[in-house]
C-alpha positions in Angstrom: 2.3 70.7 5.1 0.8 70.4 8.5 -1.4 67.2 9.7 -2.9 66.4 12.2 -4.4 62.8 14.0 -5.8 61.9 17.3 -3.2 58.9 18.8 -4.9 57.8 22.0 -6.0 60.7 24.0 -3.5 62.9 21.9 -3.6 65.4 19.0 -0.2 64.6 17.0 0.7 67.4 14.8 3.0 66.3 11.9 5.1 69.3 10.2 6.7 68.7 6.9 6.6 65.0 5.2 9.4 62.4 4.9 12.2 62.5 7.0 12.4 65.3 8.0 9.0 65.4 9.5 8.2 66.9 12.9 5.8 65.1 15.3 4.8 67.5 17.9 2.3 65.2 20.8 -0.1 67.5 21.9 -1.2 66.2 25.4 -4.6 66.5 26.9 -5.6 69.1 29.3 -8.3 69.1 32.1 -11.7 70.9 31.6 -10.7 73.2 33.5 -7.7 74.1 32.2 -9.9 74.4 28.6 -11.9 76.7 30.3 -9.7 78.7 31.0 -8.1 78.7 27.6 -11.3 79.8 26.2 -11.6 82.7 28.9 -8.3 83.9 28.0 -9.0 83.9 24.3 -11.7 85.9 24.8 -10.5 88.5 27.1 -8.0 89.0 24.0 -10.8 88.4 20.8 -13.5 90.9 22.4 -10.6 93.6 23.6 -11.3 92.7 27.2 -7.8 91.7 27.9 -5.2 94.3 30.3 -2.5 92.2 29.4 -3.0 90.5 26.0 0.5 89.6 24.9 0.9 87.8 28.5 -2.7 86.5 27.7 -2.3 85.0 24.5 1.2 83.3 25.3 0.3 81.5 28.6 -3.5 80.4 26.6 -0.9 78.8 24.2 1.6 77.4 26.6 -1.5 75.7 28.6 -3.2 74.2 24.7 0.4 72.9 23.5 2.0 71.6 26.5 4.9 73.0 28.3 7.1 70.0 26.9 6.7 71.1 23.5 7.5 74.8 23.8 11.1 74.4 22.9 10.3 72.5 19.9 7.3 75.0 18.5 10.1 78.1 18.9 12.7 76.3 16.9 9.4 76.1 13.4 9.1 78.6 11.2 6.6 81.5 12.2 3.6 79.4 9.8 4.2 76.4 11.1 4.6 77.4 14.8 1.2 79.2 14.2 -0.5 76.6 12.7 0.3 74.1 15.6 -0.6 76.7 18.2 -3.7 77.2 16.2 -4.2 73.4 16.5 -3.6 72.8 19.8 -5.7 75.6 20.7 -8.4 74.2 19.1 -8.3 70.8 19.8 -7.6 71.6 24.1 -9.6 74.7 24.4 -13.2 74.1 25.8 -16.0 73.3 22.8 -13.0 72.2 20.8 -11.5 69.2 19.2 -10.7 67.3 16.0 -13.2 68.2 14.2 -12.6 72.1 14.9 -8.7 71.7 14.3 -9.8 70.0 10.8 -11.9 72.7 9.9 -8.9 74.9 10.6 -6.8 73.2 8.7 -9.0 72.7 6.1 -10.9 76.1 5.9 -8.7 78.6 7.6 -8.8 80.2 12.1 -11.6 82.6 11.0 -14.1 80.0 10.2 -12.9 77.8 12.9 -13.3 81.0 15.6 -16.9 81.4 14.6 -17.4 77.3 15.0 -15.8 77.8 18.7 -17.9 80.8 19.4 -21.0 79.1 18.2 -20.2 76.2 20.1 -20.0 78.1 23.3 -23.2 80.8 22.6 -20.8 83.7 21.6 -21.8 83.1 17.9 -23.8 86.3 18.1 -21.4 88.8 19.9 -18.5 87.3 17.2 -20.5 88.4 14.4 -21.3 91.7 15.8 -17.7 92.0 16.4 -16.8 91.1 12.6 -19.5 93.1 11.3 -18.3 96.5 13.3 -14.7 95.8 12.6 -15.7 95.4 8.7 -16.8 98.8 8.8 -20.8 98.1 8.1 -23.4 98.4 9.8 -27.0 97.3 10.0 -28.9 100.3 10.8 -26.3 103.4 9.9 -27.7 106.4 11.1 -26.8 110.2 10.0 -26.3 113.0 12.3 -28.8 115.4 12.9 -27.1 118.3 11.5 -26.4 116.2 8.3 -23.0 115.1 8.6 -21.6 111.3 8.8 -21.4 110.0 12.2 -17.9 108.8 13.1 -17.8 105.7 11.9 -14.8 102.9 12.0 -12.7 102.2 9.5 -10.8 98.8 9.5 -7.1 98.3 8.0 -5.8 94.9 7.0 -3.2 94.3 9.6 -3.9 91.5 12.4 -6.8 88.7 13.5 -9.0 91.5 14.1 -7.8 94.5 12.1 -7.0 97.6 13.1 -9.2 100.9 14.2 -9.5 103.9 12.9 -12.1 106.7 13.2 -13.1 108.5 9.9 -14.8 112.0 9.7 -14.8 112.4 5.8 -17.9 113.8 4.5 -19.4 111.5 1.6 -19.0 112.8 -1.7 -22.4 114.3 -2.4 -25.2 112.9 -5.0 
């Protein structure tokens, strides 16, 4: 079980329950610095990234504190992710309690649309989800009465992965 409470002008993250509870103390971080968090996480969500991997782990160094780092390698893999995801949330600009709630409560897809509505990106992230879904609003046919290549989503990652798919539909 992972909770988490603002304590002053920190997000405490509690992993487990009893004694052998984890408190991780999520400091604060400058507007700035949540800027830039954002900026980073969306270099990585909209594929604009050259370096994701280095990306995505200095966006979650910055959000959960460099004192903390230590402790977040020693969780297991759900509950490191779930305190990344928390501090994330909660330091990255257009975030806070109420987003890391929502992410606890309704899972980091819902709470990514929340963030990206918050900072007018609601529409681009639902393009996004709708082309890596595979649909379309307006498909369209080629001329000489084949499919257009269209993309095909897996189930692996955030995103999903992409394929391209040239299979002719099954006629009527």
């Amino acid at each position: 079980m992972i909770t988490a409470v603002e304590k002053g002008r920190n997000l405490e993250v509690t992993v487990g329950d009893g004694d052998d509870a984890i408190v991780i103390t999520v400091p604060p971080v400058p507007a700035r610095v949540g800027a830039a968090i954002l900026a980073l996480w969306l270099g990585v969500a909209f594929a604009q990234s050259d370096q994701p991997e280095v990306d995505v782990e200095n966006m979650t160094k910055m959000a959960v504190g460099d004192g903390n780092w230590e402790t977040i390698e020693e969780l297991r893999w759900a509950e490191s992710e779930k305190v990344i995801n928390a501090a994330t949330f909660w330091n990255v600009q257009g975030g806070g309690l109420d987003l890391v709630n929502e992410m606890l409560q309704d899972g980091v897809p819902k709470a990514r649309q929340t963030l990206c509505e918050r900072n007018g990106y609601g529409e681009t992230y639902s393009q996004l989800l709708t082309l890596l879904s595979g649909e379309s609003g307006n498909p369209t046919r080629a001329q000489d009465a084949t499919p257009a290549t269209g993309t095909q989503i897996g189930t692996s990652g955030s995103f999903g992965t992409i394929s391209n798919s040239n299979e002719k539909p099954e006629p009527a």
